[in-house]
N, CA and C atoms as a LAMMPS dump frame, in Angstrom:
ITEM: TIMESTEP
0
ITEM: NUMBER OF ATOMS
483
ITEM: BOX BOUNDS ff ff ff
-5.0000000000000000e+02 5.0000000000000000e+02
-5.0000000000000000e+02 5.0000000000000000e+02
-5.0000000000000000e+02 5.0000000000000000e+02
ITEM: ATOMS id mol type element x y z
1 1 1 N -43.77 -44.054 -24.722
2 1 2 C -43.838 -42.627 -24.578
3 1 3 C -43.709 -42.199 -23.13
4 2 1 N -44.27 -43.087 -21.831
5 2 2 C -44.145 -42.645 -20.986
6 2 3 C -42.539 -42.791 -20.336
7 3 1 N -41.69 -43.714 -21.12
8 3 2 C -40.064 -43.609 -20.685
9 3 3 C -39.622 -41.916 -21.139
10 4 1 N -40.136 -41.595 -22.504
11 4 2 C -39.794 -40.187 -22.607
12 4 3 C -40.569 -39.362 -22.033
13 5 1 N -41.383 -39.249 -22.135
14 5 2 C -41.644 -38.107 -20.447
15 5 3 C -40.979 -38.42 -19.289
16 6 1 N -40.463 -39.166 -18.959
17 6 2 C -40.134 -38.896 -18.072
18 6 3 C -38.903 -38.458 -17.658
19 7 1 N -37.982 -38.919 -18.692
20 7 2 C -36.871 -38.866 -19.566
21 7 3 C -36.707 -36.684 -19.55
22 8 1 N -37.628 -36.772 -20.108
23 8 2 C -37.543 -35.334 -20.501
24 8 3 C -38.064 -34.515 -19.111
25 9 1 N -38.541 -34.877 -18.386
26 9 2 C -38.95 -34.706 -17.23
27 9 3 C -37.559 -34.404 -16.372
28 10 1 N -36.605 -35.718 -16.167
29 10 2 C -35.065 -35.401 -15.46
30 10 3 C -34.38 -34.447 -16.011
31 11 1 N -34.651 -34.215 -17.48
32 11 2 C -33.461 -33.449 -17.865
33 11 3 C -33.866 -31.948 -17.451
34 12 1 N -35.113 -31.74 -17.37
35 12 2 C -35.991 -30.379 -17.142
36 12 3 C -35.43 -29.87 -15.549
37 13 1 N -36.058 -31.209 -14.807
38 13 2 C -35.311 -30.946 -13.37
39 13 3 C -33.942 -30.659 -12.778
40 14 1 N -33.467 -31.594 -14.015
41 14 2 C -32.108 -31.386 -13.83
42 14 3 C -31.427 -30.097 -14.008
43 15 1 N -31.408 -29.593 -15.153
44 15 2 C -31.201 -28.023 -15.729
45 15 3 C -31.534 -27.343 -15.123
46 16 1 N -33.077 -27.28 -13.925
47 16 2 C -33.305 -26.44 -13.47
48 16 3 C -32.669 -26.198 -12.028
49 17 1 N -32.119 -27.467 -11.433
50 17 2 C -31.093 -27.564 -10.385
51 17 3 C -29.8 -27.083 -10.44
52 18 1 N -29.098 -27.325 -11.899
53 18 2 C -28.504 -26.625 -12.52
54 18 3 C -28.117 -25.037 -12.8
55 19 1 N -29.561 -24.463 -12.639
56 19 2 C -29.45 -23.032 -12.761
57 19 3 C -29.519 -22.316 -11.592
58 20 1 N -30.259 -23.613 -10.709
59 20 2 C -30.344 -22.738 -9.505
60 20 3 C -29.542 -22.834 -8.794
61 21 1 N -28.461 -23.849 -9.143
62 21 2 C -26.803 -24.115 -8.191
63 21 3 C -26.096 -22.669 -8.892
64 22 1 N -26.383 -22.416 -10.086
65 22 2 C -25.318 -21.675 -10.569
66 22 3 C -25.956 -19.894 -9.953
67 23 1 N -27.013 -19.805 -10.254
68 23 2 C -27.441 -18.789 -9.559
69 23 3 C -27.197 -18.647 -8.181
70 24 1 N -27.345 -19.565 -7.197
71 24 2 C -26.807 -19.295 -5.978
72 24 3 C -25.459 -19.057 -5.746
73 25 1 N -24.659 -20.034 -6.595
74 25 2 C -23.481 -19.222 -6.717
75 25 3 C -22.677 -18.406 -7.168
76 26 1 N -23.479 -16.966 -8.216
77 26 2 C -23.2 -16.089 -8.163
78 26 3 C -23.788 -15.112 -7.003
79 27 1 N -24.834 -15.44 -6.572
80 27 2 C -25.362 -14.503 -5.299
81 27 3 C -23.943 -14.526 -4.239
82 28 1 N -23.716 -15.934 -4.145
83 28 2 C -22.762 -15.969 -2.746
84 28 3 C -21.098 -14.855 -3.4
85 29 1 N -20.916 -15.199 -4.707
86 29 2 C -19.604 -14.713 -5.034
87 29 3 C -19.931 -13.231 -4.744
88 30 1 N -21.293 -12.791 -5.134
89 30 2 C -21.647 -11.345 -5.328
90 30 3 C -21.208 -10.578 -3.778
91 31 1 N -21.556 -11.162 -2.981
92 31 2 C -21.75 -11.069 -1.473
93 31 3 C -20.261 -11.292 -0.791
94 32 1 N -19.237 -11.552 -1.454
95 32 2 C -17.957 -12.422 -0.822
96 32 3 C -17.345 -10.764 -1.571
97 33 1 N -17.813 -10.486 -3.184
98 33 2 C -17.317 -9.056 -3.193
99 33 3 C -17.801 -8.238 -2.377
100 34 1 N -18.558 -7.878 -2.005
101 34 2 C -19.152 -6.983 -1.436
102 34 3 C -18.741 -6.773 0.155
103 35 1 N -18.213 -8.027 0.636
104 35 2 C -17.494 -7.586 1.875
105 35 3 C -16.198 -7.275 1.793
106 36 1 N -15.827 -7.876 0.522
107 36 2 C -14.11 -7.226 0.377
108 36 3 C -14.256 -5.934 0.169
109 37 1 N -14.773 -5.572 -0.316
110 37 2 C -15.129 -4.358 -1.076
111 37 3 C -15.241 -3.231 0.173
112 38 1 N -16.112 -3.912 1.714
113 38 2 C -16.729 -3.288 2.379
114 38 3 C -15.338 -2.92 3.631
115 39 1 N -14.434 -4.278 3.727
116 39 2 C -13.253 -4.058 4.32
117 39 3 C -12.159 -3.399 3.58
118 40 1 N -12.056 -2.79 2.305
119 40 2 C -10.821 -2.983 2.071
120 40 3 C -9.665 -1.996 2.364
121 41 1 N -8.486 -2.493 2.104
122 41 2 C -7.431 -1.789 2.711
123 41 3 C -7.308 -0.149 2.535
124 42 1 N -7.001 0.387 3.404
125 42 2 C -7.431 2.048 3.437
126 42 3 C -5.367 2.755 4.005
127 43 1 N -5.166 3.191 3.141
128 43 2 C -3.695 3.905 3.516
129 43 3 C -4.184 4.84 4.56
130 44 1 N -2.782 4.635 5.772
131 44 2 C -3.187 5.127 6.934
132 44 3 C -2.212 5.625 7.669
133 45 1 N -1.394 6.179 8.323
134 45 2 C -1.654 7.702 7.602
135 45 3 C -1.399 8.653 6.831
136 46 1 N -2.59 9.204 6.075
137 46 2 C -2.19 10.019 4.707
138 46 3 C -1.531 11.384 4.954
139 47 1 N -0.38 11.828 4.232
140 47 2 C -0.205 13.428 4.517
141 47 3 C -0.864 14.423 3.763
142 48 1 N -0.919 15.711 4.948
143 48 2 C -1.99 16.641 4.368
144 48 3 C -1.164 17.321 2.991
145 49 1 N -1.39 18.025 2.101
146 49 2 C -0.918 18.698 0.862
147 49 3 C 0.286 19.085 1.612
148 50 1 N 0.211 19.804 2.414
149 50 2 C 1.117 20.864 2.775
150 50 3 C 2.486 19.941 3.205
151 51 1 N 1.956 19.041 4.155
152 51 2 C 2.91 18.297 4.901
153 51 3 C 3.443 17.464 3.454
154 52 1 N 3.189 16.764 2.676
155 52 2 C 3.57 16.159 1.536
156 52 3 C 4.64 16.852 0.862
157 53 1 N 4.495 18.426 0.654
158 53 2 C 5.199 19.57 0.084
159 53 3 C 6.576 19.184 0.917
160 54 1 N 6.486 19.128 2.141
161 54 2 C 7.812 19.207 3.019
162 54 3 C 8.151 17.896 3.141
163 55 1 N 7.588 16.984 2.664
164 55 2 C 7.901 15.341 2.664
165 55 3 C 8.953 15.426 1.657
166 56 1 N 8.396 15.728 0.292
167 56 2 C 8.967 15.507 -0.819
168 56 3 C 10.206 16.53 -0.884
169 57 1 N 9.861 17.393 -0.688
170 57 2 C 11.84 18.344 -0.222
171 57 3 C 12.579 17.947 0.253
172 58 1 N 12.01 17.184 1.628
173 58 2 C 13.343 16.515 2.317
174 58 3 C 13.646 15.026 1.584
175 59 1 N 12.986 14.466 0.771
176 59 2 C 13.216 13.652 -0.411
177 59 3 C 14.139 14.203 -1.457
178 60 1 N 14.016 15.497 -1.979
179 60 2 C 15.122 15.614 -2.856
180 60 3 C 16.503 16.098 -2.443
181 61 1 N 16.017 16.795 -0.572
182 61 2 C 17.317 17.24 -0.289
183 61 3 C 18.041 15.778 -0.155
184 62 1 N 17.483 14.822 0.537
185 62 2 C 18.463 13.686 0.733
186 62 3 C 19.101 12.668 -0.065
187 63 1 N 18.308 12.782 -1.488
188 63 2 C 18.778 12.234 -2.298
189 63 3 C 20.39 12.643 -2.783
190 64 1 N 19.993 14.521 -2.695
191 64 2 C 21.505 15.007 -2.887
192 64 3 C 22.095 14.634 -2.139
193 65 1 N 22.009 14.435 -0.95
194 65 2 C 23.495 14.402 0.085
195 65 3 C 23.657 12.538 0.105
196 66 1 N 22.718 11.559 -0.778
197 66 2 C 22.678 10.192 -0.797
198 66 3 C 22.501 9.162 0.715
199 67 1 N 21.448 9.722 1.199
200 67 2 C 21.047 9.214 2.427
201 67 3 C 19.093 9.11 1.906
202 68 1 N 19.407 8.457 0.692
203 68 2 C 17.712 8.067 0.058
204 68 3 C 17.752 6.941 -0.351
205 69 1 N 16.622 5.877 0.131
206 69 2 C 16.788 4.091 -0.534
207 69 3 C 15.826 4.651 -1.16
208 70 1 N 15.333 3.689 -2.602
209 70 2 C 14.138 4.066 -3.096
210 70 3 C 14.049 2.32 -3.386
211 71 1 N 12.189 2.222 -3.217
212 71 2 C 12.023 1.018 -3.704
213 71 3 C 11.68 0.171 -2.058
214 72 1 N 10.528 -1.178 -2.958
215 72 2 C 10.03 -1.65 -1.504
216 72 3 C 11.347 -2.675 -1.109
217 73 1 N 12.103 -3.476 -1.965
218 73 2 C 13.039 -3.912 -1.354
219 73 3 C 14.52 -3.408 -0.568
220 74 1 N 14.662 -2.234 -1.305
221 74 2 C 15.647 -1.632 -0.439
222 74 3 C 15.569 -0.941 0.739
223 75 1 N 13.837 -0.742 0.861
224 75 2 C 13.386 0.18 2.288
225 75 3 C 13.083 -1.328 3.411
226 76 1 N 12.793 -2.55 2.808
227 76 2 C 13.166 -3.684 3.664
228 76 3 C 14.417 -3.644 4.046
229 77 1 N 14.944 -3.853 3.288
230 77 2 C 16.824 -4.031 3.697
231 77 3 C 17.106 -2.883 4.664
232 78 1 N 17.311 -1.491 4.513
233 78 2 C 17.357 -0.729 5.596
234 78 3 C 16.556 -1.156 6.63
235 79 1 N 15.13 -1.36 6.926
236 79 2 C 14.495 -1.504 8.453
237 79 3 C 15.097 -2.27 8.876
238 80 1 N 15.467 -3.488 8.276
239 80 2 C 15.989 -4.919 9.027
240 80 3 C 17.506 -4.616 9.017
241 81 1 N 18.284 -3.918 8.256
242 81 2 C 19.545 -3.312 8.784
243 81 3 C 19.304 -2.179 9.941
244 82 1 N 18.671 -1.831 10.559
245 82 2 C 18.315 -0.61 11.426
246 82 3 C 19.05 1.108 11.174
247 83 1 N 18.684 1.205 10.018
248 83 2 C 19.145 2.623 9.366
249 83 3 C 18.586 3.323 8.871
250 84 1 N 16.679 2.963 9.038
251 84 2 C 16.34 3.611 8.393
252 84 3 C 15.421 4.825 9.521
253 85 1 N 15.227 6.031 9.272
254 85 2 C 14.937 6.883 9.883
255 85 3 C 13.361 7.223 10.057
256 86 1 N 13.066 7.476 8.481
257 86 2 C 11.856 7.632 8.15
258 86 3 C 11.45 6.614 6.586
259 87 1 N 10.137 6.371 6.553
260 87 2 C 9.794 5.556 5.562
261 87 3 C 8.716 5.956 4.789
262 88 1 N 8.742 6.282 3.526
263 88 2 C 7.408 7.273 2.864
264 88 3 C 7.121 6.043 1.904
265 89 1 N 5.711 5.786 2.167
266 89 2 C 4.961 5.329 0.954
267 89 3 C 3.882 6.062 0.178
268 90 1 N 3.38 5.258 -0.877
269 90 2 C 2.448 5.76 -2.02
270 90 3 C 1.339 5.151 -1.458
271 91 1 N 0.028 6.103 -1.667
272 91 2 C -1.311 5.744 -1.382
273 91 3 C -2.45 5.208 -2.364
274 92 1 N -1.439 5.475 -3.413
275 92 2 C -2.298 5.294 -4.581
276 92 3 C -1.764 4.099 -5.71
277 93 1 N -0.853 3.048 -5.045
278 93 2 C -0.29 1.986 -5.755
279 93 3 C -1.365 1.007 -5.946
280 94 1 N -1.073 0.522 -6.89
281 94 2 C -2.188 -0.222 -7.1
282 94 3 C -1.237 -2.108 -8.112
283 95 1 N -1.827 -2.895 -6.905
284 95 2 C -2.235 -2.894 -5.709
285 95 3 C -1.575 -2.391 -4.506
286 96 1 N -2.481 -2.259 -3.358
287 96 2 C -2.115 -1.438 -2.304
288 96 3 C -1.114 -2.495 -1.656
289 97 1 N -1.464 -3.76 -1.493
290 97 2 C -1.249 -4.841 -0.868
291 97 3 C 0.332 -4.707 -1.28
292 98 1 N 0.847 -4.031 -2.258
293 98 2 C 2.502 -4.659 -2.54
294 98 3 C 3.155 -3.486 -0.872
295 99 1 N 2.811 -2.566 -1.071
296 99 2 C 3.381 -2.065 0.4
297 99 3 C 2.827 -1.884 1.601
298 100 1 N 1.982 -2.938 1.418
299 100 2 C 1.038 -3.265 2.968
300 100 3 C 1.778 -4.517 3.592
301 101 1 N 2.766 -4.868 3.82
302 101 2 C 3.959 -5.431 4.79
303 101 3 C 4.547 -4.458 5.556
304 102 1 N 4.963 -3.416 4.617
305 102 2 C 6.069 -2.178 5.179
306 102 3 C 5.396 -1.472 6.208
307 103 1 N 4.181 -1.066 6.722
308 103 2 C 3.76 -0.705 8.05
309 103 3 C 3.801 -1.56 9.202
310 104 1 N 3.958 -2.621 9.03
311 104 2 C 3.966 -3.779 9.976
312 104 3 C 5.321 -3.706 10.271
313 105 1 N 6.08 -3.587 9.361
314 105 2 C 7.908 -3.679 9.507
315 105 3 C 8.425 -2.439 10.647
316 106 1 N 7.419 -1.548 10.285
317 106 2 C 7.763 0.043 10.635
318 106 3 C 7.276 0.171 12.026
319 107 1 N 6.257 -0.86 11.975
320 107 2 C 6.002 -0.474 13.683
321 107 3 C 7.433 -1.249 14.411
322 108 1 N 7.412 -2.947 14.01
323 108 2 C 8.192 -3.485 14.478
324 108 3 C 9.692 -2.74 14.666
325 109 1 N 10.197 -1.862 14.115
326 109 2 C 11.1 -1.455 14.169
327 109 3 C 11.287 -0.148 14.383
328 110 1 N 10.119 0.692 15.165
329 110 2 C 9.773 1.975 15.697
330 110 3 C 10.336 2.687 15.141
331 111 1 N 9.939 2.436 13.631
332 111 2 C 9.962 3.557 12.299
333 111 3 C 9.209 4.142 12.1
334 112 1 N 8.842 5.786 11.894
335 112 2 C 7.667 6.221 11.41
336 112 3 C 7.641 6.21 10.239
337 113 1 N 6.347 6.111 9.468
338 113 2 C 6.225 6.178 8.224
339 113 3 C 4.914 6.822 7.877
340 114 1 N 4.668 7.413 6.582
341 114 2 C 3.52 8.147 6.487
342 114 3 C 3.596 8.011 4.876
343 115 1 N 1.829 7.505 4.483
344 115 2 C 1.932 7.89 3.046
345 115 3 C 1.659 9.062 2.324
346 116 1 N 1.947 9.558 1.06
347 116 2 C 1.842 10.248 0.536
348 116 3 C 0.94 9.951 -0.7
349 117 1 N -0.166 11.325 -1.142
350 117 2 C -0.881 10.452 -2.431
351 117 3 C -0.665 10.109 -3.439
352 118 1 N 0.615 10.622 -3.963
353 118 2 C 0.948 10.121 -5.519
354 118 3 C 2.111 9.669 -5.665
355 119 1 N 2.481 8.513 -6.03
356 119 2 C 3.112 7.503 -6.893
357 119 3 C 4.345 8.064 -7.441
358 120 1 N 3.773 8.829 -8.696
359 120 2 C 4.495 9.707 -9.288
360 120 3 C 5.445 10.792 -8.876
361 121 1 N 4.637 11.373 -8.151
362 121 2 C 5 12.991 -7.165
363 121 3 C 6.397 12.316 -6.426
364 122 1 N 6.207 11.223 -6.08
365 122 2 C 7.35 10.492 -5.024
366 122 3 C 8.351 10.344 -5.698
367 123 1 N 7.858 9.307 -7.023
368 123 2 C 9.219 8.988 -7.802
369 123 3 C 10.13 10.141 -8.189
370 124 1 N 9.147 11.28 -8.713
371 124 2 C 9.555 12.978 -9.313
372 124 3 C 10.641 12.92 -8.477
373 125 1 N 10.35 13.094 -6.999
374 125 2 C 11.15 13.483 -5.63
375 125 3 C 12.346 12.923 -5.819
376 126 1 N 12.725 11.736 -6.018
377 126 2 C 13.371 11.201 -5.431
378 126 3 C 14.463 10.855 -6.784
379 127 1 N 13.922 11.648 -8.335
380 127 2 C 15.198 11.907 -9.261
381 127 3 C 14.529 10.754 -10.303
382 128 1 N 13.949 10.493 -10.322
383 128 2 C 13.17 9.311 -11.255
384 128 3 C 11.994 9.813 -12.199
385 129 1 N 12.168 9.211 -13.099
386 129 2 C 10.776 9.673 -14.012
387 129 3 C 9.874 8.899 -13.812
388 130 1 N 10.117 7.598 -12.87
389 130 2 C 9.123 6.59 -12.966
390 130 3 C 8.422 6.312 -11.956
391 131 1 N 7.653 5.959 -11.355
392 131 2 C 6.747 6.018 -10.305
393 131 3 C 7.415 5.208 -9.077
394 132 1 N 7.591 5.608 -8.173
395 132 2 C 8.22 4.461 -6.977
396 132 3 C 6.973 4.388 -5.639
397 133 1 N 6.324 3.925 -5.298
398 133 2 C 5.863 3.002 -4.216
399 133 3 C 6.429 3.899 -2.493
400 134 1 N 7.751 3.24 -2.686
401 134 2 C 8.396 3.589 -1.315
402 134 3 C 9.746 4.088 -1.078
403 135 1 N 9.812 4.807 -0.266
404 135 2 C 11.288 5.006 -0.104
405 135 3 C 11.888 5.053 1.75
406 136 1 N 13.072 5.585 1.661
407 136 2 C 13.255 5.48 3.07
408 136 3 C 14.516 6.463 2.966
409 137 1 N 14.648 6.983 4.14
410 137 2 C 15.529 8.296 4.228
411 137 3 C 16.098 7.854 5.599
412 138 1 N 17.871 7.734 5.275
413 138 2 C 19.074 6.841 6.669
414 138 3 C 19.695 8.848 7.297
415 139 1 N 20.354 8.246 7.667
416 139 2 C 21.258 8.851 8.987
417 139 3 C 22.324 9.102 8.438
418 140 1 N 23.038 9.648 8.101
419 140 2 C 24.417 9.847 8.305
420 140 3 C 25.467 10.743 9.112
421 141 1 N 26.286 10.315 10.522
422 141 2 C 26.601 11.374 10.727
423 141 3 C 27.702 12.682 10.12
424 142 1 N 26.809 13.82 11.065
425 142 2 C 27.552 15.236 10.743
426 142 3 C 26.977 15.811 9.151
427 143 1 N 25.535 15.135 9.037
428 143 2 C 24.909 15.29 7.673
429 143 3 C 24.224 17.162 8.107
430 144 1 N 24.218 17.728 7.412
431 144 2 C 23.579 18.911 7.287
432 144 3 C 21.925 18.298 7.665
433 145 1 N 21.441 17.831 6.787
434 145 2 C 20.385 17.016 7.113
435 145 3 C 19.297 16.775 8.388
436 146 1 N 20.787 15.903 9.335
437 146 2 C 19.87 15.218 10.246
438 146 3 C 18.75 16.286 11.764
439 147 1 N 19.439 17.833 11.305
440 147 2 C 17.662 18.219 12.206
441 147 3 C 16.564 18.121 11.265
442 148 1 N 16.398 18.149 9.937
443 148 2 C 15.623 18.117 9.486
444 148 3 C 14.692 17.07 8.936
445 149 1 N 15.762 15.925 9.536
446 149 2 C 15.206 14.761 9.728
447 149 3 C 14.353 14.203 10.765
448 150 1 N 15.256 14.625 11.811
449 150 2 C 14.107 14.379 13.244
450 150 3 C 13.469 15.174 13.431
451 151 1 N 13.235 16.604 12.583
452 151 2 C 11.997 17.17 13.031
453 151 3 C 10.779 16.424 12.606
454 152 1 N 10.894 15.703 10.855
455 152 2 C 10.136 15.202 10.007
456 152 3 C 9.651 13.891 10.537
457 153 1 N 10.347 13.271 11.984
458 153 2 C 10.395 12.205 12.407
459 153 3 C 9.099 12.559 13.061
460 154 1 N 9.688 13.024 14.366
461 154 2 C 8.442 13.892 15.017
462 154 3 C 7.048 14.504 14.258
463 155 1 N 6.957 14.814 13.354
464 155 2 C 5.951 15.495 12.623
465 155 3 C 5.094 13.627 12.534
466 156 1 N 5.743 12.907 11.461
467 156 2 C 5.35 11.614 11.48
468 156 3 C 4.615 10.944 12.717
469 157 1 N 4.847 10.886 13.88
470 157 2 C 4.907 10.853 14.895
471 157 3 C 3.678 11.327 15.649
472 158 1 N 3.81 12.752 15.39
473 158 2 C 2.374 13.285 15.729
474 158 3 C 1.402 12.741 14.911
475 159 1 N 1.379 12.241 13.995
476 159 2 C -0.004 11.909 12.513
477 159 3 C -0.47 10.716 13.894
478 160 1 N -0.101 9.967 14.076
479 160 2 C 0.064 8.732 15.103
480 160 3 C -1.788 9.228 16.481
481 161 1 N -0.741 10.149 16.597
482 161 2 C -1.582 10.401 18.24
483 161 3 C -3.37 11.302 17.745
């Protein structure tokens, strides 16, 4: 009898090492959320209503005159072709992380860019029923367009300072 006590004794200790490995490691996972949670990625910079209003116009004007990429790979391809002017993203994609490269691209290539809050509102803009992320608005010369491009540049520009 005393092999089973004691017997039953390891397994007691054991289980209870057991619970307390597993309990500590939900505390630590709890805590590993909680700093992601505490850093996480924040769209930067957002446009005000108003300014968004005049974002998305010069989105549908340029679509007409076809000086509009839509989409995160084609607004790559323009920066790294050097054509792109201005670069509008979504603030509210989810995940954020799919167009959290494209500000890094935009500095590197002294693009302004500014997000906007809805997804949707963008895609609307830009002739789509479906939600787009990002877009990017080129140059063309002798475009009707292009003051109203570099004013929008400048406006971008100021969000900055």
């Amino acid at each position: 009898m005393d092999s089973q006590e004691q017997e039953i004794q390891k397994t007691a200790t054991n289980g209870n090492a057991v619970e307390e490995k597993t309990n500590g490691q939900a505390e630590e996972i709890k805590q590993i959320k909680e700093t992601v949670e505490a850093q996480q990625i924040k769209p930067y910079p957002i446009a005000e209503p108003r300014l968004t209003v005049k974002i998305l116009d010069l989105i549908q004007q340029a679509m007409h005159y076809k000086q509009l990429k839509k989409g995160v790979n084609e607004v790559l391809k323009c920066l790294n072709k050097g054509v792109s002017e201005l670069v509008i993203l979504a603030a509210d994609c989810d995940p954020l992380e799919i167009v959290m490269n494209l500000p890094g691209e935009c500095e590197e290539k002294n693009v302004p860019y500014c997000f906007v809050s809805s997804k949707s509102a963008l895609g609307r803009a830009c002739g789509i029923k479906r939600p787009i992320v990002s877009a990017t608005i080129i140059l063309h010369e002798g475009s009707q367009l292009n003051t109203q491009i570099l004013e929008m540049k400048d406006t971008f520009e100021q969000l900055f300072i």
